[in-house]
C-alpha positions in Angstrom: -120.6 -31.3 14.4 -117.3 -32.2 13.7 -115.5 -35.1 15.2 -111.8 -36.8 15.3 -111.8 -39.7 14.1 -109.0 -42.2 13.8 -107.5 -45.1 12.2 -104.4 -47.6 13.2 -103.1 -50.1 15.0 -102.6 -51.2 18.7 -100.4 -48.0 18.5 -103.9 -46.0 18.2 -106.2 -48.2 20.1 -103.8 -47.8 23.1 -102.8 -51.1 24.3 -101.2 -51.5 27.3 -102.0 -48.4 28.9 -103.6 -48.5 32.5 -107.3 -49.0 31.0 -106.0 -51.6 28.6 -104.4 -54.2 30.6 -102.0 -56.8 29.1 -101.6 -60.4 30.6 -98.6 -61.4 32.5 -97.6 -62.6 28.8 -98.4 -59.3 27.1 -101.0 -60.3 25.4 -103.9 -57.9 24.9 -107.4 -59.6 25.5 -110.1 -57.8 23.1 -113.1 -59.5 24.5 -114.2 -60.0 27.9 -115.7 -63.4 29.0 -119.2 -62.1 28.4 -118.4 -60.3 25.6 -118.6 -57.0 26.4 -116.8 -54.1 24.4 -112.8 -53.8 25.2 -112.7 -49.9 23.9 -109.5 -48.2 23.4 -107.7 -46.1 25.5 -108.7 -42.7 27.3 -104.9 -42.0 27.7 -104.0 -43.0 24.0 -103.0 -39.9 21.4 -106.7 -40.0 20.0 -108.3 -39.1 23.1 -105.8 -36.3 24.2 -105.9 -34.7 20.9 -109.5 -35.1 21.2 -109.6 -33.1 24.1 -107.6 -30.3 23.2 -109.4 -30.0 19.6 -113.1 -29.9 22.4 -114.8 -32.2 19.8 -116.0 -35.9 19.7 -113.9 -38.5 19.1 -114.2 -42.1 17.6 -111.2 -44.1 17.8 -110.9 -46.8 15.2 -107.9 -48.3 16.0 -107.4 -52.0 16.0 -105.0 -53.7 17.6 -102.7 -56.1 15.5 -104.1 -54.4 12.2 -102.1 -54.5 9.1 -102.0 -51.4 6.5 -104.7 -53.4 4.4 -106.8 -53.9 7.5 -106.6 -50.0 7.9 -107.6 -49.0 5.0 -110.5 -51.7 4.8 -111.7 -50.0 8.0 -111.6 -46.6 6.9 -113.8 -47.7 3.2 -116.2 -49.0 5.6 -116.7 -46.5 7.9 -119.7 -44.4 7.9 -117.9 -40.7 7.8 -120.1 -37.3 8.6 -120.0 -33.9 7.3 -116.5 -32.2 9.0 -114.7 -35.2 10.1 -111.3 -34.5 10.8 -109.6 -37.8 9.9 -106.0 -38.5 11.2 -104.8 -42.3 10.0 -101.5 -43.3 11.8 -100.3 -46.4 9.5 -98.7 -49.1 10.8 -95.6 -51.3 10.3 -94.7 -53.0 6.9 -94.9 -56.7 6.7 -98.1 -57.1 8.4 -100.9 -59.0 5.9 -104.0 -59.3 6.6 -106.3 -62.0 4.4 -110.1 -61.0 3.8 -112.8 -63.4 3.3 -116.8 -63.9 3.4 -117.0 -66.8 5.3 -117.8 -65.4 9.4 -117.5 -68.5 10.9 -113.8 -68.4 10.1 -113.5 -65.5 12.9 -116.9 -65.0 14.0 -116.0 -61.7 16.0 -114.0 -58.8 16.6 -112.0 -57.3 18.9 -114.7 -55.2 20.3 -116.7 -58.3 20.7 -119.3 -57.6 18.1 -120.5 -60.9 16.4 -120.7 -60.1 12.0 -124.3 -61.6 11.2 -123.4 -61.8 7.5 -125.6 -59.5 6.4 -123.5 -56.5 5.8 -121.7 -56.7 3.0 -119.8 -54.0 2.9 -117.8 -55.5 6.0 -115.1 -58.0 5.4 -114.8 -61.1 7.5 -111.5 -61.6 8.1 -109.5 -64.7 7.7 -106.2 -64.3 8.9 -104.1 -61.4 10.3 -100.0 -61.8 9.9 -97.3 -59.9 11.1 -93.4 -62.1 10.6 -93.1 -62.0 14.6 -96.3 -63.7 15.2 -95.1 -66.5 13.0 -93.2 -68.0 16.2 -96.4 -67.1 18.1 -99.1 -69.5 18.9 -101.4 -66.6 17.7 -103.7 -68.1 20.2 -103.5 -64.6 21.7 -105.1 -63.2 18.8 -107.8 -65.3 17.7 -111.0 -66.5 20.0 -111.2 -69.9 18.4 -110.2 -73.5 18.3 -106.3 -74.3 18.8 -106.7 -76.5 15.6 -107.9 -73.3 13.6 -105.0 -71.6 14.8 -102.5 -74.1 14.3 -104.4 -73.9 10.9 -102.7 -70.3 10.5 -99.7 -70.5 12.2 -99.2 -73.0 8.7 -100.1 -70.1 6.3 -98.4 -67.4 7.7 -95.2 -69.6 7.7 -95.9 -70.3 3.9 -96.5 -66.6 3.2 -93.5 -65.2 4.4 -90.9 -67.9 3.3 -92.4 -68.4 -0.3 -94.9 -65.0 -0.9 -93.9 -61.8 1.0 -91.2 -58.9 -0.3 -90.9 -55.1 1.3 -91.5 -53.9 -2.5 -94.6 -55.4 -3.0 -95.9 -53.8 0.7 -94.6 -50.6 -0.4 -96.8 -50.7 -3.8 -99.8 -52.0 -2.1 -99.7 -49.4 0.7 -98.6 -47.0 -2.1 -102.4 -47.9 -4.1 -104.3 -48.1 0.0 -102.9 -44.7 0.8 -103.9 -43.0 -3.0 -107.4 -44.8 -3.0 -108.8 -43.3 0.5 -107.2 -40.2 -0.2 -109.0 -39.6 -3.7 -112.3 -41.1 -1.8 -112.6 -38.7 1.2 -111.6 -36.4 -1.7 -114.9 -36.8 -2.6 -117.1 -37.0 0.6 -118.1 -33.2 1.5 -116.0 -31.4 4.0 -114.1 -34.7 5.6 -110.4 -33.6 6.2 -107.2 -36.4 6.1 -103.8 -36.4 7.8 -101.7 -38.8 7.3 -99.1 -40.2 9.8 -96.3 -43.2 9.2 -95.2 -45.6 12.7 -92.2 -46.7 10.5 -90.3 -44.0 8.3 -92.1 -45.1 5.0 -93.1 -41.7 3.3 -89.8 -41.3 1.0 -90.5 -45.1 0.1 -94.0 -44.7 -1.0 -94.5 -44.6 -5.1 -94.7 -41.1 -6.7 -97.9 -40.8 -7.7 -99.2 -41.4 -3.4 -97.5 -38.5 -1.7 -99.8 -35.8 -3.0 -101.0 -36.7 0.5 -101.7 -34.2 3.5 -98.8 -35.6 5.8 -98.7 -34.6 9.2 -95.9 -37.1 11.3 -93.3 -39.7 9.3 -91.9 -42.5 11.6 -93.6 -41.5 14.8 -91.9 -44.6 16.3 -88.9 -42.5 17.0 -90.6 -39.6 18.9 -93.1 -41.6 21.0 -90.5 -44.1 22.3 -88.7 -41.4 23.8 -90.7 -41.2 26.7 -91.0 -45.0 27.8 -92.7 -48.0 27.0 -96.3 -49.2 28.9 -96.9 -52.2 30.7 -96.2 -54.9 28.1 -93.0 -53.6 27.3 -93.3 -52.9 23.3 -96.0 -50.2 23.0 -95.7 -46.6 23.8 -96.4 -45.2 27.6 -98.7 -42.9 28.1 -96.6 -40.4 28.3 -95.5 -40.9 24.7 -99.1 -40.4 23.9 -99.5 -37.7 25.4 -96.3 -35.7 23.9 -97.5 -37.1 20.2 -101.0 -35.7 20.8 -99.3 -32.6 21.4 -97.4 -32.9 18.6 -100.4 -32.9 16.4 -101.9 -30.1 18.0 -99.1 -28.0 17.3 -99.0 -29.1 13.7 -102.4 -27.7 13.5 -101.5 -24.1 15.4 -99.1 -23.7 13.0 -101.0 -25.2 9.6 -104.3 -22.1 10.9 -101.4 -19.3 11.4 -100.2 -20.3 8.0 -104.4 -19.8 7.1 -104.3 -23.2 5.8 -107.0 -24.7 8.2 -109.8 -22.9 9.9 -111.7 -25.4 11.3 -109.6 -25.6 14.8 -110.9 -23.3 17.6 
């Protein structure tokens, strides 16, 4: 059976709606105190397109992700015959650093502790975005201050002396071409592609033989309020982008372009 499955940032996940409380500082909690599952958002854009397509739906988003993050997640994710994949990329600037080592972040957001013996997920060592630079990142990482001090360090270093918007446009250029010519290849899994920031004219020639859906959706969604935290999208800007999407598909099965969509 066919599900919807999708990939992104907080701005997928769904953070700050009602079900996914922020602190009085905004900050987004991603595990409980016993470590139980923080999943995302029943009122996000994932869940109301869900509904209205009447399928399953498995929403990948994760919070704080860079583009690389994305795209790692969607390599490693275990896709069925039919998936209808939508991937709503984030921001530019955001880097994310993988390694093999778990005890340098010894869990996810979802609480799920990596037992090293899966290969084919990446431990990750350290996410950046510029903002979070004047951060603690405490926020972000359940682990010792001096580990996050540890960071706050690097990601200082990387933006002052490593990072350029050229070299994030080539490198989400070669993300967005390599998953693209991989689902290519797995039977009867379908990708749309959306853009937070108005990136698509930016991207290299040779990735835009893409399937796009939405660029800069920031505009749109923003329209119609912010949630609790201030920053992210309310749920009413979810729920006019879901609609958005559903429309994009009425029209792409009148054109006789799609027949999948009941």
């Amino acid at each position: 059976m066919a599900r919807l499955v999708t990939f992104g940032c907080s701005n997928t996940f769904g953070d700050s709606l009602k079900d996914v409380p922020s602190d009085e500082l905004g900050h987004i909690s991603r595990v409980d105190k016993f470590f139980s599952d923080i999943k995302p958002s029943r009122y996000a854009w994932p869940a109301k397109l869900a509904d209205r397509l009447s399928i399953p739906l498995v929403n990948a988003g994760w919070s704080g992700a860079s583009n690389k993050r994305i795209w790692n997640n969607m390599i490693n994710f275990s896709y069925q015959e039919g998936d209808i994949v939508i991937v709503l990329w984030t921001t530019l600037g955001r880097h994310t650093v993988l390694h093999n080592d778990n005890q340098l972040y010894p869990c996810d957001h979802y609480g799920n502790y990596y037992n090293g013996n899966n290969s084919s997920h990446a431990k990750i060592f350290v996410e950046f975005t510029p903002g979070w630079v004047d951060d603690s990142l405490q926020h972000l990482l359940h682990i010792n201050s001096k580990w996050t001090i540890k960071n706050k360090e690097r990601a200082e270093f990387y933006y002052k002396n490593l990072h350029n918007d050229y070299d994030d446009i080539v490198d989400l250029s070669m993300r967005i071409d390599h998953i693209t010519r991989v689902l290519k290849d797995k039977k009867d899994v379908k990708l749309y592609h959306c853009f937070w920031w108005p990136v698509y004219d930016l991207l290299l020639p040779w990735a835009k033989d893409i399937t796009l859906i939405q660029d800069a959706v920031e505009r749109k969604i923003m329209e119609y309020g912010k949630a609790s935290d201030g920053v992210h999208a309310s749920q009413l800007g979810h729920k006019m982008f879901a609609n958005t999407l559903w429309k994009w598909f009425l029209r792409e099965r009148k054109k006789g372009r799609i027949e999948w969509i009941r």
